[in-house]
Every structure is written in C-alpha cells, then in structure tokens.
C-alpha positions in Angstrom: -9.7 126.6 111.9 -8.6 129.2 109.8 -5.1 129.7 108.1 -4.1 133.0 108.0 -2.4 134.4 105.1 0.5 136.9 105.9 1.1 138.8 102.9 0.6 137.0 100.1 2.2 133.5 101.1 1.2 130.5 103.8 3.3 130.6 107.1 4.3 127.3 107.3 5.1 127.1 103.6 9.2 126.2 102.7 11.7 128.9 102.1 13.6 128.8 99.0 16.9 129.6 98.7 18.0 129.3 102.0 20.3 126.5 103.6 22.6 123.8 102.1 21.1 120.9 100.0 22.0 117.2 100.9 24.2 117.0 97.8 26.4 120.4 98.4 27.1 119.5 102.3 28.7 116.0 100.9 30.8 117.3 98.2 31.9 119.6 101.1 32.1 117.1 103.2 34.3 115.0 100.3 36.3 118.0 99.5 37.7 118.1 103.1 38.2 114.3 103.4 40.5 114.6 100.3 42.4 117.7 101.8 43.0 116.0 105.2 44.2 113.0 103.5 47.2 114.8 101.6 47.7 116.6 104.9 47.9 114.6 108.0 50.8 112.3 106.3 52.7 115.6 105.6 51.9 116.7 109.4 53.1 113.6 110.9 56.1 113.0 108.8 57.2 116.6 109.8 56.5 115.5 113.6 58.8 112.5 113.1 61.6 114.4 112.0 61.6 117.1 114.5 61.3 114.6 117.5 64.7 113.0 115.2 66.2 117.0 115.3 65.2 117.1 119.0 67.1 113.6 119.9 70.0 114.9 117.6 70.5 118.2 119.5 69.8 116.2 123.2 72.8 113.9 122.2 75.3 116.4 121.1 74.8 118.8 124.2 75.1 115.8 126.3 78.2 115.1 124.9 79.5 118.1 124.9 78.3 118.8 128.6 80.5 115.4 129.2 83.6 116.6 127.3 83.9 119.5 129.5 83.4 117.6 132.4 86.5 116.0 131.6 88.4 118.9 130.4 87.6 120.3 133.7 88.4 118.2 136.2 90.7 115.5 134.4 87.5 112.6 134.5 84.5 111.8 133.1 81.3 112.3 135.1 79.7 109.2 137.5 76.1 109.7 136.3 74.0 111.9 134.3 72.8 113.6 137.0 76.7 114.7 137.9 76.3 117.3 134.7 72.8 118.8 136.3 74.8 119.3 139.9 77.8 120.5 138.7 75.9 122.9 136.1 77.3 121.3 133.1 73.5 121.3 132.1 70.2 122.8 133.7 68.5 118.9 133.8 69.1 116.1 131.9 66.6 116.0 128.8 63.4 113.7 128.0 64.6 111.9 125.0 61.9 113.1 122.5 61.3 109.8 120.8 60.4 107.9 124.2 59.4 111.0 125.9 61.5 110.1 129.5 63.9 111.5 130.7 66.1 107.8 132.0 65.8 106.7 128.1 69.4 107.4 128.1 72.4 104.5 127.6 75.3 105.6 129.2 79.2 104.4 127.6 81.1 103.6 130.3 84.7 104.7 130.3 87.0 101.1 130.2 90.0 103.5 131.1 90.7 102.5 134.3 92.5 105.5 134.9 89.7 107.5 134.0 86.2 105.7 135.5 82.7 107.4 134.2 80.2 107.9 131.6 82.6 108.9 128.1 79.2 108.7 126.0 75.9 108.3 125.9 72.8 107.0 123.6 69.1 106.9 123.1 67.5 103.9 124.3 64.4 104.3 121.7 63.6 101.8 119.5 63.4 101.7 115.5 65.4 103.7 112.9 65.5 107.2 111.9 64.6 108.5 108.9 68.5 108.3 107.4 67.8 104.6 108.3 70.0 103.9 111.3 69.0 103.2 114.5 68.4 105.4 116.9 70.0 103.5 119.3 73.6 103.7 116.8 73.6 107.6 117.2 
C-alpha cells in the first residue's frame, strides 16, 4: 500500500504547536491547588460567621417577639409556637448552626405571677468565634 502525500507532509504525521504539553497542564494544575488552598479557609470561615450573624439576629427577634408578648397582654407566652399564632412572628426560625427549627432552649419564667417562656437560647454545641458558647447567648 501506498501512502499518499497531501501536500507536502504525511497524514498521520504529529501536529506541532497544537495542545498542552504534560508539563504546562501540571503547573496549571499546581497553580489552582495553591489558589484553592488560600481560598476555601477564607470561604468557610466567612460561612461560620454568618451562620454566627444568623443565630444572633434569630435570638434577638425572638426576644423581642417575647417582650411584646408581655407588654401586650401582661404575660409571657406558653410556647414558641404562641408567638407564630398570635403573629408575634411569621414561624419560629431554624437555628442556623443546627439547622432545626426545635434547637431552641426556652427560660422559663420562675414568677409565679407571671408563668411562660421570659427567654430563650440556642441549643448548638461549641463556641462562637468571640469564644463563648453558643449555648451562653
């Protein structure tokens, strides 16, 4: 069999110049590992603290939703749940850290006068980034 030549060069014969060598793709390759490295820590550090922002905004509107309770009618509220009926609050939150919504501790009032929930708390466990636990806030 004959090999036929297509102007001037064999048809099976390598191209030149085109494509990555072996070498370039893993310096590529290196150059991404290195950038990924001083990112992801950055990425979840910054996820950390806004699930921390999150749990610190939950808290105070669910103590404020409470204080109003009891600045309208005279006592705190029997449950969590009282706020979302009563439309203190359109549902109680998912606590960010634990991601459920019954991760809450509720205070209960030792007033006898006044019976209820007076506060409430996370239920997660470890310590924020300020070092106190997030069970403390």
């Amino acid at each position: 069999m004959e090999c036929a030549i297509v102007s001037g060069k064999w048809p099976l014969a390598p191209r030149r110049g085109r494509g990555f060598t072996l070498i370039e793709l893993l310096v590529v390759m290196t150059i991404i590992a290195v950038l990924l490295t001083i990112a992801l820590p950055r990425y979840y550090k910054t996820l950390e603290h806004s699930r921390e922002t999150v749990l610190r905004q939950d808290l105070s509107v669910l103590r404020e939703a409470i204080d109003k309770h009891y600045g309208d009618y005279g006592q705190y509220p029997d449950s969590l749940a009282a706020l979302v009926e009563r439309k203190y609050i359109r549902a109680v939150p998912i606590e960010p850290i634990t991601k459920s919504a019954e991760a809450w501790q509720v205070v209960v009032s030792e007033d006898p006068d006044h019976p209820g929930i007076r506060d409430v708390h996370s239920l997660a466990e470890g310590n924020g980034s300020d070092g106190h636990a997030y069970k403390e806030w």
